[in-house]
C-alpha positions in Angstrom: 23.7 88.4 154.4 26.6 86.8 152.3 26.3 86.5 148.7 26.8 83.5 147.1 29.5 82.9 144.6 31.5 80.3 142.3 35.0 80.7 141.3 35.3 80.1 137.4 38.1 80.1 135.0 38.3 82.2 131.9 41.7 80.8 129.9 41.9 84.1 128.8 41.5 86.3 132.0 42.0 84.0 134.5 40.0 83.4 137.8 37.0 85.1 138.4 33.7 85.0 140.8 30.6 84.6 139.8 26.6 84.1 140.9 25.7 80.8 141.0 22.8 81.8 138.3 25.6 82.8 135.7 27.3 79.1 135.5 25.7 76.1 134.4 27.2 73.1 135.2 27.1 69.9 132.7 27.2 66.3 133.5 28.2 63.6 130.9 25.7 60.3 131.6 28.1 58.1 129.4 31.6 58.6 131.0 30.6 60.8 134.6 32.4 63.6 133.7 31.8 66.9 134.6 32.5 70.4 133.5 31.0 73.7 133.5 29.8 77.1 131.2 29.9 80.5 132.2 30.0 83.8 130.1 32.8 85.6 131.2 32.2 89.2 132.2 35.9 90.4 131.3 36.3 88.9 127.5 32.9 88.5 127.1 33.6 85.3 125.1 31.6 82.0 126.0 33.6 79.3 128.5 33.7 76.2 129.5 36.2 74.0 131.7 36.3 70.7 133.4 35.7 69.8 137.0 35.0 68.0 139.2 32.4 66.1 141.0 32.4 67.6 144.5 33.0 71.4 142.9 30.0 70.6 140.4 27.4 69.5 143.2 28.4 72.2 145.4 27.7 74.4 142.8 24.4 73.2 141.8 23.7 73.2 145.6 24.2 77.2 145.8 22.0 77.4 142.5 23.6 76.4 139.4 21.9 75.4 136.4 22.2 71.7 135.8 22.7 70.2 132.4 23.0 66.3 131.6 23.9 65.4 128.6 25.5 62.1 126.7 28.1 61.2 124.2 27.0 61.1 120.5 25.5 57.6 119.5 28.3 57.5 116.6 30.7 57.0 119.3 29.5 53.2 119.5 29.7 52.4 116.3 31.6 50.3 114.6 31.6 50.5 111.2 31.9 47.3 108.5 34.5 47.0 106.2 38.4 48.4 106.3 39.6 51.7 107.5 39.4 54.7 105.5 42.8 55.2 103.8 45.0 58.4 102.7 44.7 56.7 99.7 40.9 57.1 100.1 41.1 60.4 100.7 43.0 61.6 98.0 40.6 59.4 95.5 37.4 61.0 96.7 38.9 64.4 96.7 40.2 63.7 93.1 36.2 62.6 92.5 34.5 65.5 94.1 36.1 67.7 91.3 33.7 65.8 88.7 30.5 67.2 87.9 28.8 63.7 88.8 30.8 62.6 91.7 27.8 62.7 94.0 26.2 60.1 91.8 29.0 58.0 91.0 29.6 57.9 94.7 26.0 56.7 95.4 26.9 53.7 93.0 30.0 52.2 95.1 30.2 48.9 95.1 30.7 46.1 98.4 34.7 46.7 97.0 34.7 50.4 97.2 35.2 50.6 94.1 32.5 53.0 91.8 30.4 50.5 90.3 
């Protein structure tokens, strides 16, 4: 009897075969891509890599865990107001180095200015 097996990627070992059971294959709802995770037995080192749709059902057809999964909700926001500056950046840096700057920071005004 023949003995299943996927061929995986490790960026750091290269190709490799594996049991269906070690990979699990992941499926993004929000944009249909597809990718897959498999510890690799050479590095030892956690993996993942894109794929494809085909590769990924075959897969999951010879036993492959299947994961769905969707894009953070964060994604779809749009936040009010105007875009975060350098500017910004450099005055909130310059404000966490005050002993109060959490507090002061909770009291911005609708300018963006510390009320």
């Amino acid at each position: 009897m023949q003995r299943l097996q996927i061929v995986v990627k490790c960026p750091d070992c290269a190709e490799a075969r594996v049991r269906p059971q070690d990979v699990t294959l992941r499926h993004c709802a929000d944009d249909e891509s597809w990718s897959y995770r498999f510890k690799c037995k050479s590095c030892l080192r956690p993996t993942n890599s894109p794929t494809d749709e085909r590769a990924a059902l075959d897969a999951v057809a010879a036993g492959a865990e299947l994961e769905t999964w969707r894009l953070p909700a964060e994604l779809l926001e749009h936040p009010e107001g105007p875009p975060l500056t350098i500017v910004d950046l450099f005055e909130l840096r310059e404000a966490m180095h005050q002993p109060d700057w959490l507090d002061t920071l909770a009291q911005v005004g609708g300018e963006g200015r510390a009320a």
